[in-house]
N, C-alpha and C positions, 0 to 999 in steps of 0.2 A: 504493500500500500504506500510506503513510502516515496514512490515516484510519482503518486498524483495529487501530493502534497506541494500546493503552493506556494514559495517563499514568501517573508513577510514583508515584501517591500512597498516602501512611502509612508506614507503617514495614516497611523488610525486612529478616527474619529471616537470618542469615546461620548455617546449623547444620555444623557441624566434626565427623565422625569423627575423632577422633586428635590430640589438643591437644600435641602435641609443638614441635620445633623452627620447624620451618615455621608451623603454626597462630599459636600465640602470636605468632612475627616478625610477620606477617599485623595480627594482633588488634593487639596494641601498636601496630604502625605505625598502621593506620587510628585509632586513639584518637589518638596522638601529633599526626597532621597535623589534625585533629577541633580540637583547641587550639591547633595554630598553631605546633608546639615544631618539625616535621618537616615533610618535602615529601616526597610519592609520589615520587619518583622511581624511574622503570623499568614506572609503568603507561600503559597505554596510556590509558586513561581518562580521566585526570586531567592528563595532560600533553603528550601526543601531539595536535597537528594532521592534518585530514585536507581537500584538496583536494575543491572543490565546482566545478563548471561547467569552462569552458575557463582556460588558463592567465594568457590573456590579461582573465581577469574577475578576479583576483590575492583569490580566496575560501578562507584556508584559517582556518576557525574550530574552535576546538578539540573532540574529541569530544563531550565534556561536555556542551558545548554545540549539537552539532549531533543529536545523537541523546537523547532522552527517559531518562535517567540516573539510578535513584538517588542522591540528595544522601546525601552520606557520613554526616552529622547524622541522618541517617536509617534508617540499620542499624544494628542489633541482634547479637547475636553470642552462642552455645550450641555445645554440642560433647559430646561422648563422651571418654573415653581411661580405660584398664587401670587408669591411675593418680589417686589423690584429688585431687595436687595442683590449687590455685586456678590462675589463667591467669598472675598475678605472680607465684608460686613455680614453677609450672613454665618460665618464661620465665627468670628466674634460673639456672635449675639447668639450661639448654640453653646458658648463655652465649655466645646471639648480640648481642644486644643488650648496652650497657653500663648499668649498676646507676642513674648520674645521668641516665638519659634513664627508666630505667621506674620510677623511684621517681617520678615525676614524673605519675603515667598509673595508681600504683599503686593507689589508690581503684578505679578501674575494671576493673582487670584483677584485684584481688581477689576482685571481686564475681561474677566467675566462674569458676562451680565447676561441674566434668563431671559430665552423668550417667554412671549406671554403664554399660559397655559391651559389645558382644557381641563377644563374646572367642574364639576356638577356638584355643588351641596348638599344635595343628598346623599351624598355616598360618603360623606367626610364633612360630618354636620358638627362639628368643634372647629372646621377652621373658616376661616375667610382672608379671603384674599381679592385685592385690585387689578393685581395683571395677568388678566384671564381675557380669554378669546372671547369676543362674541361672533355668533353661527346663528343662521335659520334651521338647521340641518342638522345632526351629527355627521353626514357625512359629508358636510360641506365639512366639518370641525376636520373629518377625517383629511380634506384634503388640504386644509391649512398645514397639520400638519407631517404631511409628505411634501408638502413644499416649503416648511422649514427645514425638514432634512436633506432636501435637496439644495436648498439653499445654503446650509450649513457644511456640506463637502464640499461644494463648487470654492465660496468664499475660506476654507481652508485649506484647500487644496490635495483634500484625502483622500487618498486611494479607498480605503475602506474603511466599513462604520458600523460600530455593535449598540446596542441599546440596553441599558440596565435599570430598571424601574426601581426608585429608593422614594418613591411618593410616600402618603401615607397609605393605613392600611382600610381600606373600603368597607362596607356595610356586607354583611353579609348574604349571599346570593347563592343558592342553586342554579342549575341549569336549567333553562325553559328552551320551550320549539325555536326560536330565535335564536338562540348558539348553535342548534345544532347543526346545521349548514353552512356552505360560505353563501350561497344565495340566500338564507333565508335571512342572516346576520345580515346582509347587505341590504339591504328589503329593510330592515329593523333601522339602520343606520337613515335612511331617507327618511322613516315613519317618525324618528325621533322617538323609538319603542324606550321606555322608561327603565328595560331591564341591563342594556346595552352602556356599562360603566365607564367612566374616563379610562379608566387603563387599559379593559378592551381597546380603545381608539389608538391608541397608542399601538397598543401591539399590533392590529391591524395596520396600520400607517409604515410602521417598522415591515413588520412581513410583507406588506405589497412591495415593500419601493429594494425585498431582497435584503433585509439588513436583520442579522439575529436577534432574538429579543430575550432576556432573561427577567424573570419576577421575584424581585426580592421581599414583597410583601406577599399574606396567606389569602389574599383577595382573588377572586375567581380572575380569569385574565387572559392567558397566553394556554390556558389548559383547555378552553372551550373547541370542542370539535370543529368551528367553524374556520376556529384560527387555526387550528390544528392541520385542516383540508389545505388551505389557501398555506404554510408551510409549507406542504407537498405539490402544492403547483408551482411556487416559487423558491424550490428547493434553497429553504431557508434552516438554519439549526436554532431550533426554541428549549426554556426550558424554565423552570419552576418549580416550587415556588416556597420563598420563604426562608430569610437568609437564615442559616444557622447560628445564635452568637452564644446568647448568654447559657440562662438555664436548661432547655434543650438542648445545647452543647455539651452539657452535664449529662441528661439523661442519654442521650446516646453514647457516652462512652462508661457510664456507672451502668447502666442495665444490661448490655451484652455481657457483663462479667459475671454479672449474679444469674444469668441463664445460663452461662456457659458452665459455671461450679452447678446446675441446677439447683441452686434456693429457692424457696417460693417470698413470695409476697404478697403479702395482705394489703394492703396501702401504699399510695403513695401520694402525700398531701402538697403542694406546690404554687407557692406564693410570690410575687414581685411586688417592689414600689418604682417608680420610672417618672421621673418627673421633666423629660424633654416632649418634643410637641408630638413624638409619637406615643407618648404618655396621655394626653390630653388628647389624641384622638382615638386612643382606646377607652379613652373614661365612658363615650358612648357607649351605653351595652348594645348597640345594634353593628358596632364597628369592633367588639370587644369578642362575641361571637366567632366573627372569622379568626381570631387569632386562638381563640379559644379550642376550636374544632381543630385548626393545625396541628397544635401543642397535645391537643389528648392522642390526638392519631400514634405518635411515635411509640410508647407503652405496648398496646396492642398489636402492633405489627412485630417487636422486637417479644415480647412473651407467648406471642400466640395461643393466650389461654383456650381458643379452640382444641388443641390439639394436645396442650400440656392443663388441663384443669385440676390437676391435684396441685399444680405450684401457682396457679394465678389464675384459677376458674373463679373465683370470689375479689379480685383486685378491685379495689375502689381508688380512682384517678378523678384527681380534685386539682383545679388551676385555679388563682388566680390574681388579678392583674390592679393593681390601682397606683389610680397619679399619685405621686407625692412632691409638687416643685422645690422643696428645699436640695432632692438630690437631685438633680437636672438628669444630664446623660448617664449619671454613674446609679445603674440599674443594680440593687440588690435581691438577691432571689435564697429563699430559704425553701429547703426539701425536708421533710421528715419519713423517712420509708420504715418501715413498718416490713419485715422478711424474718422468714422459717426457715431451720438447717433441719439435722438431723434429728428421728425421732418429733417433729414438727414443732422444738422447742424456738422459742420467739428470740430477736435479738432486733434491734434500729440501726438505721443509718443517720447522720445528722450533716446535712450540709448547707454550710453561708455563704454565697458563691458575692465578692462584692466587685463588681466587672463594671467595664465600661461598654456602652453599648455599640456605641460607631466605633470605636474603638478594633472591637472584635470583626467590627461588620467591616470595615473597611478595606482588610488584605481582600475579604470573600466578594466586592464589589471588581476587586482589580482581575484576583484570577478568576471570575466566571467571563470579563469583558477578554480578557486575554485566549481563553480557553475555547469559549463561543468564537472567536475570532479563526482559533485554527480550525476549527469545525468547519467553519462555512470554505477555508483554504484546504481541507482533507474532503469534499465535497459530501460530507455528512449530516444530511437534511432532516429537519423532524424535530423529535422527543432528543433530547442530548440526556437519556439517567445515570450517565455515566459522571455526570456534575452534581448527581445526590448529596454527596461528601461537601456538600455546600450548603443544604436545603433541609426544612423540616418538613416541608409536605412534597419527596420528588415525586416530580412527573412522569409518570410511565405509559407504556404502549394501553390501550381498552383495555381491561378486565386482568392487568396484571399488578400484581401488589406491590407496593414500593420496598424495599430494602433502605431499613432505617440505620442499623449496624454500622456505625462509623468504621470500623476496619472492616467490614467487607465492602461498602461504600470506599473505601482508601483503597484498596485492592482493585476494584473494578475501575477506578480510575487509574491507577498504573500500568493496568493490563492496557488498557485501551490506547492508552501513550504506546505503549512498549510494541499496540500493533501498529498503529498510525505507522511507527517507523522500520515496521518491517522485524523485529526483534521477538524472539521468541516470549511467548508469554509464562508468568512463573506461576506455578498451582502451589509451591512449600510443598509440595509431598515429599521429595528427598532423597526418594529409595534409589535411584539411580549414584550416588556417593559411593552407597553401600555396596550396588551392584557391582561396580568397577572396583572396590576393595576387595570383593569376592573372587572376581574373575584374575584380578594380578596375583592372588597366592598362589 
């Protein structure tokens, strides 16, 4: 496969719905490390090694390097958001970052300024915001903007252009007859059908005009069949949804352990306080919902009490979420887990996890835009669930269940590198070591 792998050459557009807390972290950090003042730290990218051949060949070169990578010198960065501010002033006024690290960066992050956004209230009824589009149409909206994105390569001069959604996160939504086609969504988008969210538009806009899209919020979006259709006519690589940071990040790497020792669990209770505007727009319990459904999902797929009911047939999975502004971005999240060993005698888990939110999100904004990029240059259109290892709710093919398992999610992401460049893939089984010991006595 490695010979219809595209090089990464000229400049790639890196386009932001939603310039908030996470975005800017995101944008500052890449400019910051760009100068040499910061280190990625927490991308896989830029930092992370990955094992090539057998072990005994001692090959482990760093992504970067082994897979065909935009050079960071080399992206560009555009976005949207409700709000005027530049990328320095809204980056200030989310006080993640400290004031002597982005004054530093400040020339750059000035110089960008959001287009106006497609905004609909109802889906994100905490916020408001002035610079937002007005339409007769959604898909007039749609085609505003496909012609900011077109307008935004041309005036940058990039070759190519990925899309990462760091908006907030939407009301919550099922699928109705209007996603589930590309005509019928299209039909929806003229009707101005009520069900048809700002981020659909986007994603749409992104898939029509060929540009990958990834969803970092648990808001329905880039997952709807319709967008999924119209993907595969414009063999586009999508993927979703839901960046993995804080407490999720937790329970994906604490709950493979306790299933793999087979312990059972009784409980697991699960609390935040979040006090940035993605706090404040979960306070909605109709926007609190989506995020809610995402977060219980991970438990249930990693225990499969279907099938294991003596260790988690009775699991009670409790989330939940509230603002608290005194801690802005620095999200604390407390777990109490409730597990059974041997003999079914009881014992707890106690965990304070005290994180920062864009913080974490931020490497996950760089390699999903990095990642999506080689996808669409290894011409790998569709579902990308090989980017799970990113995601609390991944997006997988109809009626196939996600893999939440952070190290098998890490695994199935090396493998897929390891085939992109033609490299044999590694299972750990091993026995071949042994065999060749066997065979030289």
């Amino acid at each position: 496969m490695k010979e219809s792998v595209q090089p990464a050459e000229g400049k790639l557009g890196i386009l932001i719905p939603g310039l908030g807390a996470v975005a800017t972290t995101f944008i500052a950090g890449v400019e910051a490390v760009k100068k040499g003042i910061a280190q990625p730290i927490g991308s896989l990218t830029q930092t992370s090694n990955i094992r090539v051949g057998k072990r005994t060949e001692n090959k482990y070169p760093k992504i970067k390097d082994f897979v065909p990578l935009t050079d960071l010198n080399d992206i560009v960065f555009g976005g949207w958001d409700v709000y005027s501010d530049n990328v320095y002033d809204a980056a200030i006024n989310a006080k993640v970052l400290e004031p002597a690290l982005l004054n530093q960066i400040k020339d750059e992050l000035s110089a960008l300024v959001p287009m106006t956004a497609a905004f609909d209230k109802r889906f994100a009824k905490n916020l408001d915001g002035t610079n937002v589009k007005t339409f007769t149409t959604k898909y007039d909206l749609a085609e505003q903007l496909i012609a900011d994105i077109r307008n935004f390569k041309a005036a940058n001069n990039c070759s190519r252009l990925v899309m990462v959604w760091c908006g907030s996160t939407e009301i919550y939504q099922e699928e109705t007859e209007v996603h589930t086609t590309l005509a019928a969504f299209e039909e929806g988008l003229h009707n101005n059908h009520p069900d048809i969210a700002p981020s659909m538009i986007y994603a749409y806009a992104a898939v029509k005009e060929g540009v990958p899209f990834a969803n970092g919020a648990p808001n329905l979006s880039v997952d709807i069949p319709a967008i999924v259709e119209l993907a595969k006519l414009t063999e586009t690589p999508i993927a979703g949804k839901d960046f993995k940071t804080g407490q999720t990040l937790m329970k994906t790497i604490v709950a493979p352990g306790l299933s793999a020792r087979a312990l059972g669990v009784r409980g697991w209770f699960s609390t935040n306080i979040l006090g940035n505007r993605d706090g404040w727009v979960l306070d909605d319990p109709d926007n609190f919902k989506t995020k809610e459904v995402s977060k219980l999902s991970v438990l249930e797929e990693i225990f499969q009490p279907e099938i294991n009911p003596e260790l988690y047939g009775e699991l009670y999975h409790k989330v939940r979420i509230n603002y608290y502004p005194p801690h802005g971005d620095n999200k604390e999240s407390w777990d109490n887990i409730d597990i059974f060993g041997w003999l079914g005698y009881p014992m707890q888990i106690k965990i304070n996890f005290l994180c920062r939110d864009s913080i974490l999100a931020a490497p996950i904004v760089l390699d999903l835009a990095l990642f999506m990029d080689l996808a669409k240059r290894a011409n790998m259109s569709g579902v990308q669930e090989w980017l799970s290892f990113y995601l609390k709710s991944p997006q997988t093919a109809p009626g196939l269940k996600p893999e939440h398992d952070i190290f098998k999610q890490l695994m199935k992401l090396q493998n897929t590198l390891r085939h992109i460049m033609g490299e044999d893939l590694i299972t750990h089984l091993g026995l071949d070591y042994y065999q060749d010991l066997v065979e030289s006595m």
